[in-house]
C-alpha positions in Angstrom: 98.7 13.2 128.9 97.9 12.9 124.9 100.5 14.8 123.9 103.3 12.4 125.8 101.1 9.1 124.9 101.7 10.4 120.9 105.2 11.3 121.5 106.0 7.3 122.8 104.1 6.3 120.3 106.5 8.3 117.9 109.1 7.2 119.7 108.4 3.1 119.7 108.2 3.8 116.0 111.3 5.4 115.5 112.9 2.6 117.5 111.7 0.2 115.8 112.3 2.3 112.4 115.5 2.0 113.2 115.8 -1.6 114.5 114.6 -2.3 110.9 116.6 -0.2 108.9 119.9 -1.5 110.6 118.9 -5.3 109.4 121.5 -6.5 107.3 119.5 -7.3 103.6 122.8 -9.0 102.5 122.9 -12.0 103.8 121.6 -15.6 103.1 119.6 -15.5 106.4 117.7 -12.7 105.5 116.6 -14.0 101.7 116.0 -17.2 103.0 113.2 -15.9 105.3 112.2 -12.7 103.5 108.5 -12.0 102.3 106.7 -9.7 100.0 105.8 -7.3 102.5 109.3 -7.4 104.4 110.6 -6.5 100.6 108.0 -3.9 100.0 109.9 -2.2 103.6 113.6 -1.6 101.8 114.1 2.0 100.8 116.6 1.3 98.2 116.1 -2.1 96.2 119.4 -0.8 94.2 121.4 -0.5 97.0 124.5 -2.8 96.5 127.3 -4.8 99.2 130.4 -4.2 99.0 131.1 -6.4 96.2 128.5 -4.2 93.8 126.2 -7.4 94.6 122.2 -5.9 94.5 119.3 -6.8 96.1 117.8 -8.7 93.7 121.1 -10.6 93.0 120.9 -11.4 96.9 117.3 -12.2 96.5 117.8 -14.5 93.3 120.6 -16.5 94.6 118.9 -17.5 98.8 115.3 -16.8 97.8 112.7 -19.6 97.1 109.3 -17.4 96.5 109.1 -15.7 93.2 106.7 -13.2 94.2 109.9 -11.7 96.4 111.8 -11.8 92.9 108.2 -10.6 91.3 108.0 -7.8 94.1 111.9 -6.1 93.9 111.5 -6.0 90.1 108.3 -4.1 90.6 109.7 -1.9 92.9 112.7 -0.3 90.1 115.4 -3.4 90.8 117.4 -3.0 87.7 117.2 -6.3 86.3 120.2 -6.5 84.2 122.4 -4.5 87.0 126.3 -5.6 87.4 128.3 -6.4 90.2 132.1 -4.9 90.3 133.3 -8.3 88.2 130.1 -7.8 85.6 128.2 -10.0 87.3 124.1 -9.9 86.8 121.2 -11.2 89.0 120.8 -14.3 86.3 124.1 -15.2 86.5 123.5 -15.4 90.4 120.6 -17.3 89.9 122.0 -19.9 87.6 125.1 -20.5 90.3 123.6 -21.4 93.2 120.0 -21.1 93.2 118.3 -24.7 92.2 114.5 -23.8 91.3 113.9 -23.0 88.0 110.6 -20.9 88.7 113.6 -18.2 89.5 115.4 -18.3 86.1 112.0 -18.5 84.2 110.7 -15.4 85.7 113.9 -13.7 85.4 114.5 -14.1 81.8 110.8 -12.9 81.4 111.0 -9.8 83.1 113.6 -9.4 81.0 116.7 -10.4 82.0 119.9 -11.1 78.9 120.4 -15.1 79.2 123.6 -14.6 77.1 125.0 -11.0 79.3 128.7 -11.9 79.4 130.6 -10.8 82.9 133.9 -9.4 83.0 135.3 -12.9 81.8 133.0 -13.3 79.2 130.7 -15.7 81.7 127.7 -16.3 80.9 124.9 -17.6 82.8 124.8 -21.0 81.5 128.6 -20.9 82.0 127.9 -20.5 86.1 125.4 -23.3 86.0 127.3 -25.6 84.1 130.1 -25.2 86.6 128.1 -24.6 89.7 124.9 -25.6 89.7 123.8 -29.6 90.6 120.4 -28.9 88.9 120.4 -30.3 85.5 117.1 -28.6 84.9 118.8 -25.1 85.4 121.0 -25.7 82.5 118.1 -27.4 80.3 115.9 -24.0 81.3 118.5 -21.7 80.4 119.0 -23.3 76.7 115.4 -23.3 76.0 115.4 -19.7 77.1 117.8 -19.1 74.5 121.2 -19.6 76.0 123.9 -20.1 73.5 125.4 -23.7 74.7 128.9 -23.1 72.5 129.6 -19.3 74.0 133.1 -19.3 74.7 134.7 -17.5 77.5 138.0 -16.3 78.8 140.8 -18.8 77.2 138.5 -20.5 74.9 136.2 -22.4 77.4 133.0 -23.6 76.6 130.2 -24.4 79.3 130.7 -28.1 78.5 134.3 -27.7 79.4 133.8 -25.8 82.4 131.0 -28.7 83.8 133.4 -31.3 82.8 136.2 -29.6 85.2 134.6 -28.1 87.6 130.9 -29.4 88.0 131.0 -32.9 90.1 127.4 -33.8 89.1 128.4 -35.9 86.0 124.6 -35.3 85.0 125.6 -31.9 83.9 127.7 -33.0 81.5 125.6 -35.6 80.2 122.6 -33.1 80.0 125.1 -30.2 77.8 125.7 -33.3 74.9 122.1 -34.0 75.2 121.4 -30.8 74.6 123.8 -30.2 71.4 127.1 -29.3 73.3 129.9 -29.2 70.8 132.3 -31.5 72.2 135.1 -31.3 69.8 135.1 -27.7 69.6 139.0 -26.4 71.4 140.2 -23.9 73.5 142.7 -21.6 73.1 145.4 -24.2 74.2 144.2 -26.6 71.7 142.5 -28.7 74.3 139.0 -30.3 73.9 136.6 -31.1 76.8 138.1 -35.0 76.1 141.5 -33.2 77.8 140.2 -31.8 80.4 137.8 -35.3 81.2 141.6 -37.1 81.3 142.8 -34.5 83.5 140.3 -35.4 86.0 140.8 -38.9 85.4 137.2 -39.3 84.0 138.8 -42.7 82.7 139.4 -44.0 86.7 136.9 -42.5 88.4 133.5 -41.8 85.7 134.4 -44.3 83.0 130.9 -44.3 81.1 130.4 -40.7 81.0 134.4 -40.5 79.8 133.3 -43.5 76.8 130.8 -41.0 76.3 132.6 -37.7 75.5 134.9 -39.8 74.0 131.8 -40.7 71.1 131.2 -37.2 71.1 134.6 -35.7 70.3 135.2 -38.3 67.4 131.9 -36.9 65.8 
C-alpha cells in the first residue's frame, strides 16, 4: 500500500509538473499576476518568444512589482539581452510600462539607458513616442539619457513625441528638459514641421506657439 500511495504522489506531482511547465510565461496575463515565488519556478529565465522577446523584457513591460524584476535579474536574466530588431528589456520598459520604480531599478542593475536597437532607438526614443507618463521620460534623462540622440533619418526623441506621442505633456516635458528644438533631420525638417504636419496649429495651438519659441532660439 506505501509503495502505490508514493507512486500517486509521484504522479500528482508530475501532473502538476507539467500543468505548470506548459503555462505560457509570454503573455500579459501571466506578468500581470506573476509573483516572486511563481518567478523563482521558470527553468530558463533566458528563454525567449518568438520574436527574441525575454523574460525579463515580458516581465518589465506587464509587471508592476519590482521584486519580480529584482528576482529574474537574480536568477541570471541578462539584463542588457536583445530581441531579433535589437530591442532590450529598458527599451520595453520605457514603451509601455508607466511606473518608474521599473526603469530606476533597471538602469541600476545595470542596464545601458542609451543601447541603441537596430534603428538606432533608444529608450528615451520609445517613451517619448509611446509612453503617456511624463515622469518616464524625466527618469530616463536624469539617469543619463541623451535627450538629442538621433535615430534612423535624423529623428530626435522630441521629434518622435511631437508625431507620434498624443500626450502633448511629453513634448512639453522634452523642452523642459533641454530638447533641442531646432536641431534637423536628415530631410531638413525640424520638430516645428512635423508639429504643422499634425496641425498642431488647429488642434494644440499653445503647445505649437511653444515649439514655435523654441525653434527660433
Amino acid at each position: 500500500m506505501k509503495k502505490i500511495f508514493l507512486l500517486k504522489l509521484l504522479v500528482l506531482g508530475l501532473m502538476f509538473g507539467n500543468a505548470y511547465a506548459q503555462i505560457d510565461i509570454f503573455t500579459e496575463d501571466f506578468w500581470k499576476v506573476a509573483s516572486v515565488d511563481t518567478v523563482a519556478r521558470i527553468d530558463d529565465v533566458n528563454a525567449t518568444d518568438e520574436y527574441g522577446k525575454t523574460t525579463l523584457m515580458w516581465a518589465v513591460s506587464f509587471s508592476d512589482k519590482v521584486p519580480v524584476i529584482e528576482k529574474l535579474i537574480e536568477m541570471g536574466a541578462d539584463i542588457n539581452a536583445t530581441d531579433e530588431y535589437g530591442g532590450t528589456a529598458l527599451m520595453n520598459a520605457a514603451s509601455i510600462n508607466e511606473l518608474v520604480p521599473i526603469i530606476e531599478k533597471l538602469v541600476e542593475l545595470g542596464a545601458d539607458v542609451n543601447a541603441r536597437d537596430d534603428y538606432n532607438s533608444t529608450a528615451l526614443m520609445f517613451a517619448a513616442a509611446l509612453n503617456d507618463n511624463p515622469a518616464i521620460v524625466e527618469k530616463l534623462v536624469e539617469l543619463g539619457a541623451d535627450i538629442n540622440a538621433r535615430y534612423n533619418y535624423g529623428w530626435t526623441a522630441l521629434m518622435s513625441a511631437a508625431y507620434n506621442n498624443y500626450n502633448p505633456k511629453i513634448v512639453e516635458t522634452l523642452l523642459k528638459l533641454g530638447a533641442n528644438a531646432s536641431i534637423k533631420d536628415d530631410h531638413g525638417k525640424t520638430v516645428l514641421d512635423y508639429a504643422k504636419e499634425r496641425k498642431y496649429e488647429k488642434f494644440r495651438p499653445d503647445l505649437y506657439k511653444l515649439l514655435q519659441e523654441a525653434t527660433s532660439h
